[in-house]
PAVO-6771 format. One line per field, with one value per residue: residue in one letter; residue number from 1; x, y, z of N, C-alpha, C in turn. Coordinates in pm, 1 decimal. Example, Ala and Ser with C-alpha at 12.3 -4.5 7.8 and 13.67 -1.06 7.14 Angstrom:
% residues 2
resn	[a | s]
resi	[1 | 2]
nx	[1319.0 | 1285.0]
ny	[-569.0 | -225.0]
nz	[780.0 | 708.0]
cax	[1230.0 | 1367.0]
cay	[-450.0 | -106.0]
caz	[780.0 | 714.0]
cx	[1320.0 | 1290.0]
cy	[-330.0 | 3.0]
cz	[780.0 | 787.0]
This chain:
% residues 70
resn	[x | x | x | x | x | x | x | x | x | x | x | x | x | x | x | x | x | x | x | x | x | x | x | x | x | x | x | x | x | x | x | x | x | x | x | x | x | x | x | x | x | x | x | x | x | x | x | x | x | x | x | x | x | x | x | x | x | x | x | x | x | x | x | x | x | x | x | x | x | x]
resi	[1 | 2 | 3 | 4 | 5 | 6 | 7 | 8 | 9 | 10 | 11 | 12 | 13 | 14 | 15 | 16 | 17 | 18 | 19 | 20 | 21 | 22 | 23 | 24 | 25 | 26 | 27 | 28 | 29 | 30 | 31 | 32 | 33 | 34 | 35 | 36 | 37 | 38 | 39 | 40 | 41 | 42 | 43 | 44 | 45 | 46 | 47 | 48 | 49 | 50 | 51 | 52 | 53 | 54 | 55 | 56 | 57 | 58 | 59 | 60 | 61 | 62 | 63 | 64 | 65 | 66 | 67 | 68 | 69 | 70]
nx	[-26236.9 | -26048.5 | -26275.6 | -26249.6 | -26114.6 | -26152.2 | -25960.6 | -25930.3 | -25759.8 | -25706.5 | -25640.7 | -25528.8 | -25444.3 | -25284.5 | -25291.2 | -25074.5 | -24994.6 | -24826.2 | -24674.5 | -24549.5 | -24602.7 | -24859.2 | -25035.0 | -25017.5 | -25220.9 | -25387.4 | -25490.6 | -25547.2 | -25770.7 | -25969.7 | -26031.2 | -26099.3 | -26329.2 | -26501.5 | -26446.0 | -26483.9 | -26368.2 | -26039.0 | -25729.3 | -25469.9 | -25209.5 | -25029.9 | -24766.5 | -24650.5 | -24537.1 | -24352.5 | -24364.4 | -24296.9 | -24455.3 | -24357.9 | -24378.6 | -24342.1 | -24060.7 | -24075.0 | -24127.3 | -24468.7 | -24663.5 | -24690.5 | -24702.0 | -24885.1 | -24857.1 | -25099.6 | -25153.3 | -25448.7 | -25561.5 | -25829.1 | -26077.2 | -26329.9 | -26681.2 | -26881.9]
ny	[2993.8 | 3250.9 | 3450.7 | 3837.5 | 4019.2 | 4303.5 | 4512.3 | 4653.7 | 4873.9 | 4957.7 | 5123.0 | 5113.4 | 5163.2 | 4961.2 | 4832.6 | 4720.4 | 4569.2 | 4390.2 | 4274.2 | 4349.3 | 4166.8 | 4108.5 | 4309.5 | 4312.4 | 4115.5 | 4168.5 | 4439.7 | 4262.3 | 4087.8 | 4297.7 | 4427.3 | 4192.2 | 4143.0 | 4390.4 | 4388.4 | 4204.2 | 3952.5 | 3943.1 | 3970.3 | 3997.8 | 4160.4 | 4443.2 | 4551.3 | 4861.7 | 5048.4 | 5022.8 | 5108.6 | 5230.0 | 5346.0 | 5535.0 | 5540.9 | 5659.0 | 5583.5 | 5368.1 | 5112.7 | 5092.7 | 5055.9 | 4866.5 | 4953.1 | 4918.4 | 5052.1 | 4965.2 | 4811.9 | 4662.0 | 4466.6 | 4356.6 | 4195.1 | 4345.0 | 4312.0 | 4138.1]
nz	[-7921.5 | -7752.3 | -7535.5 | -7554.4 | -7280.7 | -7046.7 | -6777.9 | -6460.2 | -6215.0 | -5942.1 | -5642.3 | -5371.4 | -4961.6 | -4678.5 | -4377.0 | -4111.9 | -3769.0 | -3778.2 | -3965.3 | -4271.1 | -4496.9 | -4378.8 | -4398.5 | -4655.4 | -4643.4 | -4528.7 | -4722.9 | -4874.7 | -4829.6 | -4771.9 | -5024.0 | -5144.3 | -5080.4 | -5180.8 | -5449.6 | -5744.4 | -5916.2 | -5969.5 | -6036.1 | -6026.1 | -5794.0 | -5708.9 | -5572.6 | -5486.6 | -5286.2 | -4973.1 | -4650.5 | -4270.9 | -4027.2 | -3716.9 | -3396.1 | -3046.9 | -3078.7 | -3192.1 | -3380.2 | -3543.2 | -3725.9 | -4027.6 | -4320.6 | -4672.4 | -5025.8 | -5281.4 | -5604.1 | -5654.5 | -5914.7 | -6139.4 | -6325.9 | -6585.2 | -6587.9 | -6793.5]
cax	[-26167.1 | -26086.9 | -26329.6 | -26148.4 | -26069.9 | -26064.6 | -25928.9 | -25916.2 | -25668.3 | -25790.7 | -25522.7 | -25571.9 | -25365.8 | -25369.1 | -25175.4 | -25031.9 | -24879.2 | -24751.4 | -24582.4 | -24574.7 | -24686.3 | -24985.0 | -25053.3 | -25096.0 | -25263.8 | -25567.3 | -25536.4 | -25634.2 | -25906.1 | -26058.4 | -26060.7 | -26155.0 | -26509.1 | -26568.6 | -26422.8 | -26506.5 | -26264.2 | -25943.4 | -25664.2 | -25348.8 | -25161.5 | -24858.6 | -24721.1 | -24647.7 | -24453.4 | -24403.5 | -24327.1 | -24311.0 | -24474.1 | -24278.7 | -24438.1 | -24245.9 | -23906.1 | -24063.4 | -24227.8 | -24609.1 | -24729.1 | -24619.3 | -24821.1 | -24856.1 | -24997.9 | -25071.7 | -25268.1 | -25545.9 | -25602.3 | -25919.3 | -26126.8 | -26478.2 | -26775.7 | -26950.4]
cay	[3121.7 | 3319.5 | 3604.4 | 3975.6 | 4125.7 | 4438.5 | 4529.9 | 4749.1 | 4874.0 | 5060.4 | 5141.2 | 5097.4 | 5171.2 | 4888.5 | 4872.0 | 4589.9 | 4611.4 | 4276.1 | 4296.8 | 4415.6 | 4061.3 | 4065.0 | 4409.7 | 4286.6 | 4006.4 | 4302.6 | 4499.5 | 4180.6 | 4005.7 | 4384.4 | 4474.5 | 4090.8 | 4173.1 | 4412.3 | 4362.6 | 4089.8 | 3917.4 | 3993.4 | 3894.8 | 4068.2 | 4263.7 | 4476.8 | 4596.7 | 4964.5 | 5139.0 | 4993.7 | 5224.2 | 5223.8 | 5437.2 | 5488.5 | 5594.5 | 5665.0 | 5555.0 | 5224.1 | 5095.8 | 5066.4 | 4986.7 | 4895.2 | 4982.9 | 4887.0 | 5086.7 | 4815.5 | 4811.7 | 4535.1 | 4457.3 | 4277.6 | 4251.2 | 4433.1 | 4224.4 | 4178.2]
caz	[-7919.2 | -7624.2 | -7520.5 | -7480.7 | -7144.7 | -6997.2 | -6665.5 | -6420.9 | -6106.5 | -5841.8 | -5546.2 | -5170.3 | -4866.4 | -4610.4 | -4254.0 | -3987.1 | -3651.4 | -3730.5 | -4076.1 | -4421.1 | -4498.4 | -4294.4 | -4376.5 | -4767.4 | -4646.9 | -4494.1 | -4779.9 | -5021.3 | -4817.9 | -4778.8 | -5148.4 | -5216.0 | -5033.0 | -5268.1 | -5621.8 | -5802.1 | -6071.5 | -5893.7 | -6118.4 | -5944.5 | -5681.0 | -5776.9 | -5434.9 | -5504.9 | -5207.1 | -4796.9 | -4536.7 | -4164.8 | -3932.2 | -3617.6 | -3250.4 | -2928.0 | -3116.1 | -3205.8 | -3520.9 | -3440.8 | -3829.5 | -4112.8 | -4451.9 | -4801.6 | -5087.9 | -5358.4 | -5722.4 | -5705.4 | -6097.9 | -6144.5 | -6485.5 | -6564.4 | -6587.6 | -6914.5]
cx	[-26191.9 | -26179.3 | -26215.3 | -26208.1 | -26047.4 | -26060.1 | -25938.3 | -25821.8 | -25727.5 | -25679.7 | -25544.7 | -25411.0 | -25369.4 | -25201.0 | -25216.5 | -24992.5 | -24787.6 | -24604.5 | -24611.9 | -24637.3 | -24810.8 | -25061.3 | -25116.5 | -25181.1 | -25422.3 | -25609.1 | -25615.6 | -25734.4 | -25976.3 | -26112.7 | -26117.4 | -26323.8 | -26579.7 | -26569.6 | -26446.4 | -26358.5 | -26138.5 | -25843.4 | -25493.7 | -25317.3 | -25031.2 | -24844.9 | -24655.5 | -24506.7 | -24499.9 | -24299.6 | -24414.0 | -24340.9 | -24474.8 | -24378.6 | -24374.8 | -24099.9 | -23945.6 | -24145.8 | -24339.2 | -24691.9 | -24720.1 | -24725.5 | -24766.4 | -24941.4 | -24980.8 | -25188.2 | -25316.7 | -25594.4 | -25722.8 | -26016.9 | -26310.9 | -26545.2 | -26839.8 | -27112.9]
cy	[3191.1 | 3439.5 | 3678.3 | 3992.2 | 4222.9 | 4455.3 | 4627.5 | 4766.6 | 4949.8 | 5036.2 | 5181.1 | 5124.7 | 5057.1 | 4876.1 | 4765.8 | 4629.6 | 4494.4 | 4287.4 | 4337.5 | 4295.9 | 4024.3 | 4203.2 | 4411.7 | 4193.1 | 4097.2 | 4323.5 | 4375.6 | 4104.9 | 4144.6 | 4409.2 | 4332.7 | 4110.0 | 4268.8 | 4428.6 | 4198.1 | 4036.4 | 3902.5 | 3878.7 | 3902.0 | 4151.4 | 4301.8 | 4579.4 | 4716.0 | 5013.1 | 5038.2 | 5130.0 | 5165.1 | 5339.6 | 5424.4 | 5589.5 | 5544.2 | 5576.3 | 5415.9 | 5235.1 | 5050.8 | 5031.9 | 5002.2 | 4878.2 | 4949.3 | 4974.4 | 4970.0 | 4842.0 | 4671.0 | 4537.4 | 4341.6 | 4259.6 | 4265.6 | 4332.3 | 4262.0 | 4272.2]
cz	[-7784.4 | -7599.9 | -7472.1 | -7370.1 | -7118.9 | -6839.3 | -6622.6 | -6300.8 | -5998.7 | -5717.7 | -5462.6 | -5086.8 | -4756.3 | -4493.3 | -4158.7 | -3887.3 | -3682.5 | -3844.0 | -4189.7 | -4513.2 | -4516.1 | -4396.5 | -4539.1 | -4736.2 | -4588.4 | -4625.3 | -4903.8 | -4958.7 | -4817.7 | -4902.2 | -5178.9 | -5181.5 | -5078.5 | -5430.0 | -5643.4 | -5908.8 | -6025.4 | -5962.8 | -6072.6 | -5847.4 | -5695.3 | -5620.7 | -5531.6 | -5450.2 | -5060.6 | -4691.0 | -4421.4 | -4120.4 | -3757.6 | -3493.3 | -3146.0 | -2940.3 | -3097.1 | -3323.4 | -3488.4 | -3605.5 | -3922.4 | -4259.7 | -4582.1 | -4936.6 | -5216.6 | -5476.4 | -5692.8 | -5818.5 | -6136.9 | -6281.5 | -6440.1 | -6581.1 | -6690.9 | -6886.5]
């Protein structure tokens, strides 16, 4: 029989110059160095932030869903 699960989400901001891509690809090795369990990533919202009429970095906010530890 399976043991129950409980989870949790906890929601980060994380930012690229390169791409929105990359930019999840920060925010999930950062949060991987300190959550444990790490079961999902539900991309939220992306937005660009623009400097001197160019796009200079592009951000992700994102739920990392990971489960609690017995």
């Amino acid at each position: 029989m399976e043991s129950e699960r409980v989870a949790r989400i906890a929601e980060i901001i994380a930012g690229s110059p390169i791409s929105f891509d990359d930019a999840i690809k920060v925010g999930f090795e950062r949060a991987n160095r300190t959550l444990r369990g790490i079961t999902g990533i539900r991309i939220l919202e992306q937005r660009v932030a623009v400097k001197d009429d160019k796009m200079s970095e592009f951000r992700v906010r994102m739920e990392v869903i990971f489960v609690l530890e017995e």
